[in-house]
C-alpha positions, 0 to 999 in steps of 0.5 A: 730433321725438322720434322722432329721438333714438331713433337717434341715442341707440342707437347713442350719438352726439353733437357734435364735439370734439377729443377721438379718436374712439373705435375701431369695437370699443369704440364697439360695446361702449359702445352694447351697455352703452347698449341692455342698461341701458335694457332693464333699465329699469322707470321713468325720468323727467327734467325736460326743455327743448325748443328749436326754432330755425327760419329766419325765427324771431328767437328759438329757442321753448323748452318746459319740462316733466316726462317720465315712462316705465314699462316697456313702453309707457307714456309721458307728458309734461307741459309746464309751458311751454305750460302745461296741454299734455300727451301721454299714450302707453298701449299702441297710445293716444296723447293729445294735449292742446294749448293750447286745443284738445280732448283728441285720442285718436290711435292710435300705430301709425297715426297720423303724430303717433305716430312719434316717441313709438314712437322714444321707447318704443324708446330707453327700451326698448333696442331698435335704432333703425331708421333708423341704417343712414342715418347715419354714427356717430362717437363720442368720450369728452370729460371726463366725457361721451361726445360722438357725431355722427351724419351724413347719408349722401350717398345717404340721403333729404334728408328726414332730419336731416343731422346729430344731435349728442348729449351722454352721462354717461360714468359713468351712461350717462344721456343729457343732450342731444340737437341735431338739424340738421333738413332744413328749416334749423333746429336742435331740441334736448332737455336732459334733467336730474333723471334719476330710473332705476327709482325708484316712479312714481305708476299715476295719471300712466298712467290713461287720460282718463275722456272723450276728446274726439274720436278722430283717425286720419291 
């Protein structure tokens, strides 16, 4: 699910609000800013929650864990809940440790379970999303945060979000949170908090597994 909050975030949109809607040329502005500062970014982690909320569940199901980016290509995630799961992006290397199952090494170029982590690397990245053309943006500033929508076009495949929500720092440009309405009917959102930008991260987090348990190319 990832991958779906690379466009939504390049071109900074996020929930309704009463506020105005910002003009087409200032919205513009504000996402150039957006794309210059991530491609000036060498490092970047936060704390993360993760939601999913789907028909026929009771309850939404929420991870806890950390994310860790160093420029260009590396990537990981540990969750503290499921603990012990983890996933690892190393260039063209994807691994994926899931509660008890075997260390899986994937390609991220090839493999299905890499998209949304390409869409994560191209968001910390700055690079254009390439699914926007899809969506209509709208963006508004409320208080101290951009709040942004991003709906479905009518002609766009029904297999896409209908609609991505998203809530920016209007000072720091950090995103904060993003809620995804998925096609299926449910609701996956992220929080992003304790955002550390360019700051020292330890080469360890980024060294590759010494024995991956199995490779796997779907």
């Amino acid at each position: 699910m990832l991958r779906y909050f690379l466009f939504f975030i390049s071109v900074l949109v996020g929930a309704t609000t009463l506020a105005a809607p910002l003009s087409a040329e200032r919205a513009s502005a504000l996402r150039a800013q957006f794309q210059t500062r991530q491609r000036e970014t060498l490092t970047w982690s936060a704390t993360i929650v993760q939601t999913l909320a789907l028909p026929g569940l009771r309850d939404p199901v929420a991870s806890t864990g950390t994310l860790a980016y160093r420029a260009p290509d590396r990537l990981r995630l540990d969750y503290t809940k499921p603990a012990g799961e983890l996933v690892l992006v190393l260039g063209d290397r994807l691994f994926i440790q899931k509660t008890g199952a075997r260390l899986a090494e994937k390609s991220l170029r090839e493999d299905s379970a890499g998209k949304p982590f390409r869409s994560l690397l191209g968001l910390l990245r700055g690079q254009p999303a390439e699914e926007e053309s899809d969506y209509t943006a709208e963006v508004r500033r409320e208080e101290d945060r951009y709040t942004v929508v991003l709906t479905r076009n009518v002609d766009a495949s029904s297999r896409m979000p209908a609609r991505i929500a998203n809530t920016i720092a209007a000072d720091t440009l950090e995103v904060r949170e993003v809620v995804v309405d998925l096609p299926s009917g449910g609701v996956f959102s992220y929080r992003f908090d304790n955002i550390t930008r360019n700051e020292p991260l330890d080469a360890a987090h980024f060294t590759a597994p010494a024995e991956p348990t199995s490779r796997e190319l779907r």
